[in-house]
Structures are given as C-alpha cells and as structure tokens.
C-alpha positions, 0 to 999 in steps of 0.5 A: 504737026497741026492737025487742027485744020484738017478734015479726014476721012476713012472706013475703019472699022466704020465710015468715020469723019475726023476733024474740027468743024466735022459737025457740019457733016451730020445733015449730009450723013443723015440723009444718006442714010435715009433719015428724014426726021431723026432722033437725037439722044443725048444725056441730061447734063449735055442736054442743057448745054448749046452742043445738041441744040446746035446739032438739031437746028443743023439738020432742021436747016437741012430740011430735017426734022429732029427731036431729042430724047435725054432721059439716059442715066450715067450708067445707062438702064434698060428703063432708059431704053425702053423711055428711048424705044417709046419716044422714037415710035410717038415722034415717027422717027426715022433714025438716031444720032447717037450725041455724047459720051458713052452712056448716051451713045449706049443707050443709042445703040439699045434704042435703034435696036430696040425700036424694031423688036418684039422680045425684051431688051435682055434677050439680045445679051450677048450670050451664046447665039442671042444675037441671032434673035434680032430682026435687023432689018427693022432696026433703025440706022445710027450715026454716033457722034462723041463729045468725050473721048473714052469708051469709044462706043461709037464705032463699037459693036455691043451697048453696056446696060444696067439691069438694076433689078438684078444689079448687074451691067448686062452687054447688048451684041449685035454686029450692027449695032456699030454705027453707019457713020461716026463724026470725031470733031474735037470743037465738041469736046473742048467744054468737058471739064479736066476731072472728066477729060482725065477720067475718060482718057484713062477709060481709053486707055485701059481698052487699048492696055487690056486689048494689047494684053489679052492673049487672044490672037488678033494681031491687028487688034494688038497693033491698033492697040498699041499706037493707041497707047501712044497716042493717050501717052503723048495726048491725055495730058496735054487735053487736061491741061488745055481744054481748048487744045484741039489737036489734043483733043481730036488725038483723043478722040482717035485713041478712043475709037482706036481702043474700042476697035481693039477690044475686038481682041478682048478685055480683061481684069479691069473691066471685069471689076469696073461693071460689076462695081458700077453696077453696084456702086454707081460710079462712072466707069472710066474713073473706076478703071483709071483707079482699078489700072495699077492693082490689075497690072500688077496682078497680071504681072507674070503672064504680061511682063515681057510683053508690057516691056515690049510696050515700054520700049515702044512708048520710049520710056527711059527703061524698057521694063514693066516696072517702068510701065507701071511707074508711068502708070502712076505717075500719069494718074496722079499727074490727072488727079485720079485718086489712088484708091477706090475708097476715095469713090466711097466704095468700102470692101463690104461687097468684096465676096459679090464684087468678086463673084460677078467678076468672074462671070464678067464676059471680060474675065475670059481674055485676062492674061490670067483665068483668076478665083474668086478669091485672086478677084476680092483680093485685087478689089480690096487692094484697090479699096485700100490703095495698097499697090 
C-alpha cells in the first residue's frame, strides 16, 4: 500500500499529525496552543540546510512571529540548555517547536521546562520525587517535529542531557514534557544521509528490542514494541537504500515514536552502556546501541531466549529461534554498514572499570532482563570494544 499520499491522525501517546506535507500543519497547531511568537530550536548542522528556515517563514506567513535557537550539541549539555533558556526570555517567546533529531529535540524538551523555573537544570533528574519540584504551569508549550527517525523524543516524557562536568548523561522527567503535539512528515527526512538513516533506525530499534525484552509488566508497551520491530524490519533497509523512499520514510518515523511509547515499559543493557559511553566518549547515541546490540543480546540470552524466539517467529524468520533472531541482527547491521566493534569509533577499553560503573547506575540497568555486576558490564563493553561476539 502507498502510504505516501496519506495524512493521518491520532492521539497516542500525544496529538500526533503523520504523513507527507503534514508540515503545512505546524502554524494551525502553533496557534491552538497559544503561541504567538515561537521559539524554533534546532541544531547547528540542520540550521544551515532549507528545513527550519522554511518552517519559520510557514508560520511567519501565519501571521506569527518565530526566531531560532541551534546552539544544541550532538549530545546535547546543560549549557545548551541554559543559552536555549536565555534566548527564549531576550526573544519574548511564547513556545518552542522542537525541529530535528533527538538532541535538538532534547534539548526543546529542557528548554520549555527550563524557562519557568527557579532551581538548577539538575534538580529536576529523574530521581526519586524530583519531578514534583517543577512549576508546570510556567512551563512553556512544545510541538516537536522530527526529521530523523530514531529516538523517538518527541512523543517522550524526559530529555537525555550531558552534565560534562561530572561526564555523565543525566535524564530530565517530567510528564509534560511530552509534547502537545507531534508532526511525523517523511518529506523532512529524505535529506538524512544513509550512515545517519541506518544509524537512527538501529536507535529505534534497540527502544523497541529492550522495551519487548524488559521484564517489567506492560503488555501494551510490550505489543507496541513488538510490531514496532516489524516495522524497523521491513522498513530500515529500504530508508537506506532510497532516501527519497517516502513510504519507508514515514514508516520510520512511526517506528520511532512507536519505540519510545514502549520504553515506557523500561530500557536495558544497551542504553545502560551507550549514555555512559556518549557521556565519555562523545558518540552518537544510535550508532552506539547499533554496535552494542548483538554482545547485549547474547548477554542477556538465558532470561529472553524463549521470548526473542516468540519474536523470531512474529517477524517470520526462516527459524523461530533466538539464534535466528541474532543471525538477522547481524546481518542487518552489516547490511547498513554499521561497524562490528566499537573500536571502529575510536572507543579503546582504557575506561572499561568507569564505563562499567556507571552502567550499573545507569536508570536502564533497572528493567535488563538480567541485574548485571560490574564486572558482567566491562566485560559486555570490552566484548564489544574487540568485536568478539
């Protein structure tokens, strides 16, 4: 079925606008939220191409006025943040449209919290009741609008930001800091090049795996997961192959959301190492769990086998086994040009005893199948350092 000509739309897990052109939408959405004069953050990179140019001069020929703000890293930092926080306060901004991939969206999230409260960025990670700390009624309104398909933050609930002084990614929560509304248009996405498509795609992947994996009881998350898989499975390669492939595309981008509504149900191993490791490392995130994948799997093997099998025989592999499951896994990955070994990022295992420490204090080492050491975690790590599977 083509899916290309077709605009939808529903409300889960928030208002959400799927489908080619679904652009055009953002002005309308804009002022049903009350924004007058939003604050369009995106990141560098993204900042210099045509996308959120043309997504302001939508809204200013709405009668709105709008500024953007990309001062947002890869891994975005809390003095991002803090630039994003001032720039909406000299600017009178009155909202933020979240544009790009997760870092710029993000750092959004952060920023339309930040701008209405008196306590440090840190004081609101999700730890224990933080969340209770925030004034929600001054924080400002967001639509989020992605343009690659892999973190799925815009219909998430938390931002993923680096403390670089303590070098460690600290998680952001509060329940609305999920967008009011989403815009899923594939037309955004076409200009993402393959290494990035295939890398993203793998980060959405591995939300949907660990979210089907983790033993926690949510089986809408659980069943959420499960066709987002098979959407990543038929789709991904196909958004590699042919960037201009909008049903791929829009496919994509529906699996991503999809993956970040089940990690309501918990992460696991593999997120546990990637923050730490981009923390420290600086790598993009979905290329890290792309890498980290396999040696997590096999890790986890005696608590998910049966389970993973289950999935096999949903995804219709040739054997309904967890071995045929990690065979596809694989060879996906090498079909998409990810590398084997995290070496091949310049990672070395200098930091295994700190990589693995901060693992386990990770808040996705809680919903692994498996409750692993320290010492299980450096050895996954320097596994995957050496490529030995």
């Amino acid at each position: 079925m083509n899916m290309t000509p077709i605009r939808v739309s529903w409300n889960y897990p928030t208002a959400i606008k799927a489908g080619a052109g679904s652009i055009e939408l953002l002005p309308g959405l804009c002022q049903s939220l009350g924004m007058t004069n939003p604050l369009l953050v995106t990141d560098p990179g993204l900042a210099r191409l045509a996308l959120p140019a043309a997504a302001v001069e939508l809204c200013r020929a709405a009668g709105l006025r709008c500024a953007v703000f990309s001062e947002v890293k890869g891994n975005p930092n809390g003095e991002n943040v803090t630039a994003g926080v001032a720039a909406y306060h000299a600017g009178l901004h009155d909202g933020v449209i979240a544009f790009g991939g997760g870092s710029a969206i993000d750092a959004a999230k952060a920023i339309a919290l930040m701008v209405g409260q008196d306590r440090p960025l840190w004081d609101f990670e999700d730890i224990g009741d933080n969340c209770l700390r925030v004034k929600v009624d001054r924080m400002a309104p967001v639509i989020a609008v992605p343009t690659t398909a892999g973190t799925g933050s815009e219909v998430g609930r938390a931002s993923v930001i680096t403390d670089e002084q303590a070098r460690v990614k600290r998680i952001i929560f509060h329940a609305r800091m999920l967008p009011a509304a989403v815009i899923l248009d594939p037309e955004l996405s076409v200009g993402l090049p393959p290494s990035l498509t295939a890398a993203t795609g793998m980060d959405a992947l591995s939300h949907n795996l660990e979210a089907y994996c983790s033993p926690f009881y949510h089986p809408m998350a659980a069943g959420v997961a499960l066709e987002g898989i098979r959407l990543v499975k038929d789709w991904l390669p196909a958004a590699v192959a042919v960037g201009g492939n909008l049903e791929a595309r829009l496919h994509m981008l529906v699996a991503s959301s999809m993956g970040a509504t089940a990690f309501q149900r918990g992460l696991g191993a593999m997120h546990a190492l990637a923050h730490p490791l981009g923390a420290l490392y600086d790598a993009h995130h979905g290329m890290l769990n792309a890498i980290l994948m396999p040696y997590v799997l096999k890790a986890n093997r005696a608590a998910i086998d049966t389970r993973v099998a289950a999935l096999a025989r949903y995804l219709d592999l040739p054997d309904p086994s967890f071995d045929a499951f990690l065979d596809w896994v694989l060879a996906l990955r090498a079909q998409l040009g990810i590398p084997h070994a995290l070496s091949a990022l310049g990672i070395d295992a200098t930091e295994a005893a700190q990589v693995a420490r901060m693992a386990v204090a990770d808040g996705s080492a809680a919903t692994n199948p498996i409750a692993f050491s320290e010492h299980e975690y450096a050895r996954i790590f320097t596994d995957a350092v050496a490529g030995e599977l």
